[in-house]
mmCIF file as gemmi writes it, N, C-alpha and C atoms, coordinates in Angstrom:
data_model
loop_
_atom_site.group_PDB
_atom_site.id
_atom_site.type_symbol
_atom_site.label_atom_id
_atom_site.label_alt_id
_atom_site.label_comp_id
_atom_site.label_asym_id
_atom_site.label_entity_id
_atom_site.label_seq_id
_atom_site.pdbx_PDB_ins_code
_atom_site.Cartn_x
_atom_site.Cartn_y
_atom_site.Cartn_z
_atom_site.occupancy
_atom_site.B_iso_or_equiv
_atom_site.pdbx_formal_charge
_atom_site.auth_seq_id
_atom_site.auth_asym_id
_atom_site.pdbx_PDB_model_num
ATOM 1 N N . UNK Axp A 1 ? -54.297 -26.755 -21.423 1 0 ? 1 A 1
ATOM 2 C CA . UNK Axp A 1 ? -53.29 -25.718 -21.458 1 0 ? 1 A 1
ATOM 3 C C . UNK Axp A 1 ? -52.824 -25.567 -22.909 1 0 ? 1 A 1
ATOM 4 N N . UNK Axp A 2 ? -53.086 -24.374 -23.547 1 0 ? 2 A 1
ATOM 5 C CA . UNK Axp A 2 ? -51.98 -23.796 -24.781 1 0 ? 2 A 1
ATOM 6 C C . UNK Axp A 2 ? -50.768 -24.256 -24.667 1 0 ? 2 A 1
ATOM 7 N N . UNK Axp A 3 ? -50.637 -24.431 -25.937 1 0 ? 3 A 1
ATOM 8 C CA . UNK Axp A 3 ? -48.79 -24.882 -26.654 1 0 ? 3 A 1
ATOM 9 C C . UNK Axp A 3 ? -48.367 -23.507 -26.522 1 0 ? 3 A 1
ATOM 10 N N . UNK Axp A 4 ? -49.303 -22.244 -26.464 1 0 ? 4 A 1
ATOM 11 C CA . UNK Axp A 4 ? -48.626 -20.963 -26.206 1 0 ? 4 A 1
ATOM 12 C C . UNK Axp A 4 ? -47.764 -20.902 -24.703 1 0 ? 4 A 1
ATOM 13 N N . UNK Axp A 5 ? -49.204 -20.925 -23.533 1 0 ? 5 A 1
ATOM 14 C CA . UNK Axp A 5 ? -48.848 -21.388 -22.403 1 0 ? 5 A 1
ATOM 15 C C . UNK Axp A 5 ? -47.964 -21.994 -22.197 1 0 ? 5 A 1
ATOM 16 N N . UNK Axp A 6 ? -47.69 -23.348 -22.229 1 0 ? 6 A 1
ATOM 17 C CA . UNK Axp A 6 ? -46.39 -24.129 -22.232 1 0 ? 6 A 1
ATOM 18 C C . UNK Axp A 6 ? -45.122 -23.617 -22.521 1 0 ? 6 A 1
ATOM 19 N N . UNK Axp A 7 ? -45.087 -22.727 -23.724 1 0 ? 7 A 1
ATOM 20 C CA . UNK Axp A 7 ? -43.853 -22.172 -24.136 1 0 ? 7 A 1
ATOM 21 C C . UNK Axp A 7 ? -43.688 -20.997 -23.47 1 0 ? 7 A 1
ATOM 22 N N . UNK Axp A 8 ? -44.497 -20.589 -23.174 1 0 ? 8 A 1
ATOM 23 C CA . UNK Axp A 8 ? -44.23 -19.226 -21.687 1 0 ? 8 A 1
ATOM 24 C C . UNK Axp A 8 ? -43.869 -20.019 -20.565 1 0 ? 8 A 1
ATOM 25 N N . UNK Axp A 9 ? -44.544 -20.816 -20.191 1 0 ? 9 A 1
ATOM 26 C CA . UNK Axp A 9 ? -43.992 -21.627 -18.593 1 0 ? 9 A 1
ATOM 27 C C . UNK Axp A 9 ? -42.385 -22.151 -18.74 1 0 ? 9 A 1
ATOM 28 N N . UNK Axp A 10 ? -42.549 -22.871 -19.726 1 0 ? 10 A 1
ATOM 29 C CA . UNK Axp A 10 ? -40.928 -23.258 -19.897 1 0 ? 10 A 1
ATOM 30 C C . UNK Axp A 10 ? -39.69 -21.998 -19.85 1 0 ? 10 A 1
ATOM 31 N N . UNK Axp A 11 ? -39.784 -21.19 -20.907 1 0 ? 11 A 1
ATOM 32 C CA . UNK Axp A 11 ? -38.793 -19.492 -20.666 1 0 ? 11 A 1
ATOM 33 C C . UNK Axp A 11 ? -38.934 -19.743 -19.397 1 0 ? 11 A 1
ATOM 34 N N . UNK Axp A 12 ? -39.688 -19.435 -18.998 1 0 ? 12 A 1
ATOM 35 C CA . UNK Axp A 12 ? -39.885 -18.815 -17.783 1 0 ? 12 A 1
ATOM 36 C C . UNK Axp A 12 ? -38.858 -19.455 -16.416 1 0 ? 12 A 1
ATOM 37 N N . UNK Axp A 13 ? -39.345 -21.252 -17.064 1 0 ? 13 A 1
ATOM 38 C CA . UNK Axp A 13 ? -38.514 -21.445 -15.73 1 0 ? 13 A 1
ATOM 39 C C . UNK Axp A 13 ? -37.136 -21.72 -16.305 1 0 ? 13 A 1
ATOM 40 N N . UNK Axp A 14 ? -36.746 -21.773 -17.837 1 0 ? 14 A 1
ATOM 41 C CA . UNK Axp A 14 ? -35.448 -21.864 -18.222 1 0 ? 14 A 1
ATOM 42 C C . UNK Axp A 14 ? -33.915 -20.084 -17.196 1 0 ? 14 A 1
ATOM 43 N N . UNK Axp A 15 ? -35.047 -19.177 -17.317 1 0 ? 15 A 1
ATOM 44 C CA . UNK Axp A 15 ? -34.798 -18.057 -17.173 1 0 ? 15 A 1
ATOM 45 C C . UNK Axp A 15 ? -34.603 -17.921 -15.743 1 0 ? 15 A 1
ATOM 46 N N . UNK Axp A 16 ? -35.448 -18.229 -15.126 1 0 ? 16 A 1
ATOM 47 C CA . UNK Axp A 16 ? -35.451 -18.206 -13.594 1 0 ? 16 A 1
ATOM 48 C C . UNK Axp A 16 ? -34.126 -18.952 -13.437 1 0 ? 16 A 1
ATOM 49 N N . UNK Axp A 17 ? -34.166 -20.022 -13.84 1 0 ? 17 A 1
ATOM 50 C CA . UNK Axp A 17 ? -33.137 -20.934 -14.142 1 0 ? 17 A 1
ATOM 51 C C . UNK Axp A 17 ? -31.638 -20.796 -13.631 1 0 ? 17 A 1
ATOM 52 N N . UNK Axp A 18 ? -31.613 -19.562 -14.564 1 0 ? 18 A 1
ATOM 53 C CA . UNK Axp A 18 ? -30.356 -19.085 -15.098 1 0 ? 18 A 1
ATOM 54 C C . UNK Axp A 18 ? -30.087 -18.144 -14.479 1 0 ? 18 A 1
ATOM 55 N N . UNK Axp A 19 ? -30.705 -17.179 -14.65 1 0 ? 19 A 1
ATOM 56 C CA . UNK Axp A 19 ? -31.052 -15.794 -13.042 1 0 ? 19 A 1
ATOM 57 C C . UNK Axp A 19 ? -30.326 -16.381 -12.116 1 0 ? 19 A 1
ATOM 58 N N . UNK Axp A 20 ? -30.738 -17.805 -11.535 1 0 ? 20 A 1
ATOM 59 C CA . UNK Axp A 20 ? -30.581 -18.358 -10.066 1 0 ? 20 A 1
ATOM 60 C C . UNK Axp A 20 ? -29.346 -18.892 -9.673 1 0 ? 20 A 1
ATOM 61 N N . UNK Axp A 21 ? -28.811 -19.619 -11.22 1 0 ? 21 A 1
ATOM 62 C CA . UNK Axp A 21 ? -27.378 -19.996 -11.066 1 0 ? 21 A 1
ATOM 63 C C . UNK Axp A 21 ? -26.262 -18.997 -10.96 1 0 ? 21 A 1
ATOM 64 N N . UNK Axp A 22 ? -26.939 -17.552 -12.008 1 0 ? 22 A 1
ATOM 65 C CA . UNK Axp A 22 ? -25.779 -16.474 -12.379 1 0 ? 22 A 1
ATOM 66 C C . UNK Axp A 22 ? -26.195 -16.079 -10.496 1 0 ? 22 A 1
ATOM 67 N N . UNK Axp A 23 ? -26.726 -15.344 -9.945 1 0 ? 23 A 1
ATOM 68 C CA . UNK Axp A 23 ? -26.686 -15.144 -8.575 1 0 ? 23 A 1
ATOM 69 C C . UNK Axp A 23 ? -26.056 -15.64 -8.006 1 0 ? 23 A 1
ATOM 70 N N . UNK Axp A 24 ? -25.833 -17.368 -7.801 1 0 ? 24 A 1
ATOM 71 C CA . UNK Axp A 24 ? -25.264 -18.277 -6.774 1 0 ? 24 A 1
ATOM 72 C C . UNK Axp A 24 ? -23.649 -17.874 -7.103 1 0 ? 24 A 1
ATOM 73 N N . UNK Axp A 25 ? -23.722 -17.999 -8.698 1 0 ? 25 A 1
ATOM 74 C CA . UNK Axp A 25 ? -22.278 -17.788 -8.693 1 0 ? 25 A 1
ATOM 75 C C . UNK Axp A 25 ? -21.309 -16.305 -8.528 1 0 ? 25 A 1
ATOM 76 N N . UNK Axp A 26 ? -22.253 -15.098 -8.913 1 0 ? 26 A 1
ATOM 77 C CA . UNK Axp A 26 ? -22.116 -14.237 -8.269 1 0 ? 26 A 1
ATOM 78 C C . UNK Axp A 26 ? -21.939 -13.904 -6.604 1 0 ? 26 A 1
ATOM 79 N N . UNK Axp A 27 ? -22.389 -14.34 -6.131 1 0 ? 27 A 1
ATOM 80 C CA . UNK Axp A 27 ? -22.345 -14.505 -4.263 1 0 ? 27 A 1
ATOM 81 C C . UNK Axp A 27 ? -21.205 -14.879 -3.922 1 0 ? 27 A 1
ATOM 82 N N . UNK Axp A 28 ? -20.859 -16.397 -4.633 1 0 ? 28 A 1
ATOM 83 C CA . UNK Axp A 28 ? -19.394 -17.172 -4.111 1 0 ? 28 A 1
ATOM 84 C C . UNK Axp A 28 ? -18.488 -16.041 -4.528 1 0 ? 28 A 1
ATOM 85 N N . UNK Axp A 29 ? -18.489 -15.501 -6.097 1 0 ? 29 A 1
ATOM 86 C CA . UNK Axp A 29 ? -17.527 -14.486 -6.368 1 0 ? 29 A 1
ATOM 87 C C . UNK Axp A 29 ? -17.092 -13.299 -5.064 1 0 ? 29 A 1
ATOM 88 N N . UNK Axp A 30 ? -18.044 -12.645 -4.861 1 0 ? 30 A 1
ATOM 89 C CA . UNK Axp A 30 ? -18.29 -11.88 -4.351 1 0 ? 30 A 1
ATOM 90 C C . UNK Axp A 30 ? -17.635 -12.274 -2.638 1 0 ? 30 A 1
ATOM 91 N N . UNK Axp A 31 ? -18.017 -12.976 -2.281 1 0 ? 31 A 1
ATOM 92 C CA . UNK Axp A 31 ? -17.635 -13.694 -0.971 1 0 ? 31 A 1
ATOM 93 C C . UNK Axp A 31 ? -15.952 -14.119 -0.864 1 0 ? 31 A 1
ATOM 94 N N . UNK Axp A 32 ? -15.441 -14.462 -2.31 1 0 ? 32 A 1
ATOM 95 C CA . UNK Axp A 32 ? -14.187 -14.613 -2.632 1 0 ? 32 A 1
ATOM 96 C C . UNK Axp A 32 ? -13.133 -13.393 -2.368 1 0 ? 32 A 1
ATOM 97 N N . UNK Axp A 33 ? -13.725 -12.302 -3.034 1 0 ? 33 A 1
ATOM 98 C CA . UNK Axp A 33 ? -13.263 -11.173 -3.182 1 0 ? 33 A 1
ATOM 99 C C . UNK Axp A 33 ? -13.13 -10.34 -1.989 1 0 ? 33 A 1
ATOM 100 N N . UNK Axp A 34 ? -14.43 -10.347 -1.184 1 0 ? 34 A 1
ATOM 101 C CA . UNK Axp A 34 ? -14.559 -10 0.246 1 0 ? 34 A 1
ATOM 102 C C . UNK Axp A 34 ? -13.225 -10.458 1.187 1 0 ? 34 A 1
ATOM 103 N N . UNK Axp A 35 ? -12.965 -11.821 1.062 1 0 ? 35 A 1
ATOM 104 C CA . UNK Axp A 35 ? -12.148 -12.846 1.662 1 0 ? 35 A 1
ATOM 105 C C . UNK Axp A 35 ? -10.969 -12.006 1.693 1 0 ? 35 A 1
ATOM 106 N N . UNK Axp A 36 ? -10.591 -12.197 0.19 1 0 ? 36 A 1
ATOM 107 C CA . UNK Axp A 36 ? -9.047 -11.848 -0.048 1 0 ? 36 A 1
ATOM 108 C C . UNK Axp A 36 ? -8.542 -10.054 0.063 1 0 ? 36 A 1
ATOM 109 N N . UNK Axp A 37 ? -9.849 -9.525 0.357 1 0 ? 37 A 1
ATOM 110 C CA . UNK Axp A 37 ? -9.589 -7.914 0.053 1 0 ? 37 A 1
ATOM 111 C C . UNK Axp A 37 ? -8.685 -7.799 2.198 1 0 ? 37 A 1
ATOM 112 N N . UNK Axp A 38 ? -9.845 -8.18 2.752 1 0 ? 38 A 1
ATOM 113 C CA . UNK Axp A 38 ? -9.664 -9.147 4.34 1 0 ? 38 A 1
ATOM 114 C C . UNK Axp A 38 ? -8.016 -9.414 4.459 1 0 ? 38 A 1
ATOM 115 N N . UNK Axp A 39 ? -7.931 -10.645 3.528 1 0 ? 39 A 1
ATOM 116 C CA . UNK Axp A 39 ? -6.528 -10.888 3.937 1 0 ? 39 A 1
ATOM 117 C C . UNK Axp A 39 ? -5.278 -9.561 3.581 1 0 ? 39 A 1
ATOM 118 N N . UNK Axp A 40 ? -5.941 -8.77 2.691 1 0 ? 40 A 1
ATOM 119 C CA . UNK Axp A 40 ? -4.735 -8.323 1.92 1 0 ? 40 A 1
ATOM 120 C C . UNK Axp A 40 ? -4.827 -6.826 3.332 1 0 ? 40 A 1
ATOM 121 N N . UNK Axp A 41 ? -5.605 -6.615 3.417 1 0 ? 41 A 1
ATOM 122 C CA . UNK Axp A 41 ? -5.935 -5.4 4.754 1 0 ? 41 A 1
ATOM 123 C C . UNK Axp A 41 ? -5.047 -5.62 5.649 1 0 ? 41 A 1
ATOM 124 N N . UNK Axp A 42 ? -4.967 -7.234 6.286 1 0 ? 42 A 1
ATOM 125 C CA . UNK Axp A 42 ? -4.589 -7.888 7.051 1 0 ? 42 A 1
ATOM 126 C C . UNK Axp A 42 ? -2.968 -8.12 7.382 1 0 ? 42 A 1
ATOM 127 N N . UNK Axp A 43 ? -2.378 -8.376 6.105 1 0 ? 43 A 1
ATOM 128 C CA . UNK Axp A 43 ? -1.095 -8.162 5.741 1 0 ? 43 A 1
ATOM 129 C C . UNK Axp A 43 ? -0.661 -6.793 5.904 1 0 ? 43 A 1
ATOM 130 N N . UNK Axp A 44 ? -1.156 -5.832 5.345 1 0 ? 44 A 1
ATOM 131 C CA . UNK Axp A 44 ? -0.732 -4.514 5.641 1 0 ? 44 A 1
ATOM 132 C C . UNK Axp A 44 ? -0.923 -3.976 7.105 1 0 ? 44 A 1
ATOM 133 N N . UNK Axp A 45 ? -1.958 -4.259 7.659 1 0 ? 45 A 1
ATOM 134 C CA . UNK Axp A 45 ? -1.767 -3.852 9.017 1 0 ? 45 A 1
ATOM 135 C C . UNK Axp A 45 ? -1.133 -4.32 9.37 1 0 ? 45 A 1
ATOM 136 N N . UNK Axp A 46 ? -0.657 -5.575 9.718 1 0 ? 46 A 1
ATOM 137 C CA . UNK Axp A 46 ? 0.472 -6.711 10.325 1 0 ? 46 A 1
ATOM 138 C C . UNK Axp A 46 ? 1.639 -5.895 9.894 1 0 ? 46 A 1
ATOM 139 N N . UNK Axp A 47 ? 2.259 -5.227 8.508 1 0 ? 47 A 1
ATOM 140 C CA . UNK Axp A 47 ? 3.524 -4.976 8.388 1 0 ? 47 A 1
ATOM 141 C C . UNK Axp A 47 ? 3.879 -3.605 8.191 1 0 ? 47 A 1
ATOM 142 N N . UNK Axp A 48 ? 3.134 -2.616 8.831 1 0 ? 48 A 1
ATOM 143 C CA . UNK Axp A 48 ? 2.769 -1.345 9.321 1 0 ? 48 A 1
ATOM 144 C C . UNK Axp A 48 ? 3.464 -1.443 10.808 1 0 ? 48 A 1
ATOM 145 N N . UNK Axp A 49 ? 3.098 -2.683 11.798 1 0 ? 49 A 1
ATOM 146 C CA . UNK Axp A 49 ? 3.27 -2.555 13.097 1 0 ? 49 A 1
ATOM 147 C C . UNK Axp A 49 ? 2.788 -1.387 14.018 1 0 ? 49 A 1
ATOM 148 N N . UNK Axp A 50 ? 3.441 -1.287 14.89 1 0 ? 50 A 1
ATOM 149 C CA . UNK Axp A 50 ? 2.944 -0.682 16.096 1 0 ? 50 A 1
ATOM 150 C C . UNK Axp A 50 ? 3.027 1.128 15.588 1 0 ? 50 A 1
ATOM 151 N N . UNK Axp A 51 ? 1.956 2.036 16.206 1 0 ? 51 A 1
ATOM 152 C CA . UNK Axp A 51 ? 1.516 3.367 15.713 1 0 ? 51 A 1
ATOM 153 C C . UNK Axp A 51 ? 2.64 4.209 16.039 1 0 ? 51 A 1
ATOM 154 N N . UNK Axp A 52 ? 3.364 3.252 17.252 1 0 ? 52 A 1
ATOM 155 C CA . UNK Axp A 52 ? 4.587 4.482 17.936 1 0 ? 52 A 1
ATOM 156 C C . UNK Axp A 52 ? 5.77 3.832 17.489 1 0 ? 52 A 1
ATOM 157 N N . UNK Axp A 53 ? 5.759 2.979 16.714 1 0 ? 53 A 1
ATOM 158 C CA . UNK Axp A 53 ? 7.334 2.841 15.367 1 0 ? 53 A 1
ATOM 159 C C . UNK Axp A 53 ? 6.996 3.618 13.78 1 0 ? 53 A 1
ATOM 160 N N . UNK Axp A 54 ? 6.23 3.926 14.048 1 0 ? 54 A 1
ATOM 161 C CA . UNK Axp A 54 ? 5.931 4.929 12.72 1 0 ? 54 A 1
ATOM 162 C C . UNK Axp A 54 ? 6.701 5.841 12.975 1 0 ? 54 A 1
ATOM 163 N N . UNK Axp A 55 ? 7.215 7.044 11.419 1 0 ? 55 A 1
ATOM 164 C CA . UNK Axp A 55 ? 7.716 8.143 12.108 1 0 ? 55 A 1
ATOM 165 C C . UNK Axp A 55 ? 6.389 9.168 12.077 1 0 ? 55 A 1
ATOM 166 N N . UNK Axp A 56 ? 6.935 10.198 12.859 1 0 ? 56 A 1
ATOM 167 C CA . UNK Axp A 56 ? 5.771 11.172 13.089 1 0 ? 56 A 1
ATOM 168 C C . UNK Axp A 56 ? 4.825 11.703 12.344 1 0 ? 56 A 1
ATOM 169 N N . UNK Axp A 57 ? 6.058 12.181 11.065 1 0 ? 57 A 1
ATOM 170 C CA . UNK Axp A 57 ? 5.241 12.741 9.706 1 0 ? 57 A 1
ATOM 171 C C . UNK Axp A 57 ? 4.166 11.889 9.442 1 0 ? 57 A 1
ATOM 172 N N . UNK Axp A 58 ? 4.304 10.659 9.621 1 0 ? 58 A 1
ATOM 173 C CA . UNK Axp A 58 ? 3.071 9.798 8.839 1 0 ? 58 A 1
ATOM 174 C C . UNK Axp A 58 ? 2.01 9.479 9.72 1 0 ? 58 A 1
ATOM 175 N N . UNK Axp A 59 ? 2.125 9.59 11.034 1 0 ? 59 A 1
ATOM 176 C CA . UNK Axp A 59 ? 1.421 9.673 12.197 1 0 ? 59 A 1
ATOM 177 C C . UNK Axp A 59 ? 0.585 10.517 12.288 1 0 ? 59 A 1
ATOM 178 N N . UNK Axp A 60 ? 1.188 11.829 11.732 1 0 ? 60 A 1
ATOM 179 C CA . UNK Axp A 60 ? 0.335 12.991 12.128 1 0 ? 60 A 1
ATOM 180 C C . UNK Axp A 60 ? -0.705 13.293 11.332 1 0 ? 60 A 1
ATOM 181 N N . UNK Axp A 61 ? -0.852 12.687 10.138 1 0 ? 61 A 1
ATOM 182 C CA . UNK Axp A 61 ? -1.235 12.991 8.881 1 0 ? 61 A 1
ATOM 183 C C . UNK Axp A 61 ? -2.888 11.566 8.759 1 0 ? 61 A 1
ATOM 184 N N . UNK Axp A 62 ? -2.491 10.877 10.177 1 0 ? 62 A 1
ATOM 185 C CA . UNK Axp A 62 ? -4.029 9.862 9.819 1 0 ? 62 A 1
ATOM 186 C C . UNK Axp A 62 ? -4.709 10.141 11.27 1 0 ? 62 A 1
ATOM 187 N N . UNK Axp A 63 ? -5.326 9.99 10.581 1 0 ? 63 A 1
ATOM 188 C CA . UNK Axp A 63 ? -6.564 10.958 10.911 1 0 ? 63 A 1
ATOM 189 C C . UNK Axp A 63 ? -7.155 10.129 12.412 1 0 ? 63 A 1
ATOM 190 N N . UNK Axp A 64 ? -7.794 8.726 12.281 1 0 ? 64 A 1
ATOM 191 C CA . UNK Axp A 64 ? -7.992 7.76 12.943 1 0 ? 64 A 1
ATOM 192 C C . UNK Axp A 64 ? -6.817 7.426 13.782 1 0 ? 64 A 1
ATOM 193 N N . UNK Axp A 65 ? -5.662 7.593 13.721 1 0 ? 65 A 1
ATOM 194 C CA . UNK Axp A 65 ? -4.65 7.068 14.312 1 0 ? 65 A 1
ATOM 195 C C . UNK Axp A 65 ? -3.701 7.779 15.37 1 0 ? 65 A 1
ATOM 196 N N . UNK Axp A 66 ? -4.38 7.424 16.742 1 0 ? 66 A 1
ATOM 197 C CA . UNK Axp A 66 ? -3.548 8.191 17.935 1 0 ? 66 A 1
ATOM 198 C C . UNK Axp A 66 ? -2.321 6.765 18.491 1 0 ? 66 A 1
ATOM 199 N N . UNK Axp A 67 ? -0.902 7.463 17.803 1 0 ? 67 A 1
ATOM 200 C CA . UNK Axp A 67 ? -0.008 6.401 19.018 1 0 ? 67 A 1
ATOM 201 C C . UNK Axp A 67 ? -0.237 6.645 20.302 1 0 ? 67 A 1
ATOM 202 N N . UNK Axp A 68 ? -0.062 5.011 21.21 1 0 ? 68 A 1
ATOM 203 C CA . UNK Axp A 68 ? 0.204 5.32 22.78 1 0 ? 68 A 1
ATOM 204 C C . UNK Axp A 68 ? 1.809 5.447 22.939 1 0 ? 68 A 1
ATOM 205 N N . UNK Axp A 69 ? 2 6.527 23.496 1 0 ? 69 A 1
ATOM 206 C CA . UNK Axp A 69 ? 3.188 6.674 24.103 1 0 ? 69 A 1
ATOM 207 C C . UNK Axp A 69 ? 3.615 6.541 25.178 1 0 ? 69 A 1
């Protein structure tokens, strides 16, 4: 095997390397962010409450949202 060879195989797997770690740590990020976007949704629906303690004006105006009366 070439000392050329060798120095291509090595990049190569230095690079892959690095690719593989920036991904992993990208994912957890990503999975983090997912999490907390979740909780923060979560909070707001919780302190919104029920569709028929809203007042009307704001009722009428979403679109997705039929109160039971």
């Amino acid at each position: 095997m070439t000392v050329y060879r060798k120095i291509s195989l090595l990049m190569l797997a230095v690079f892959l390397l690095v690719y593989l770690l920036g991904a992993l740590l990208y994912t957890q990020q990503a999975r983090h962010d997912v999490q907390r976007e979740l909780d923060g949704v979560a909070g707001l629906a919780q302190s919104l409450g029920s569709p028929a303690d809203l007042p009307e004006s704001v009722v009428s105006s979403m679109r997705h949202l039929t109160p039971a009366a």
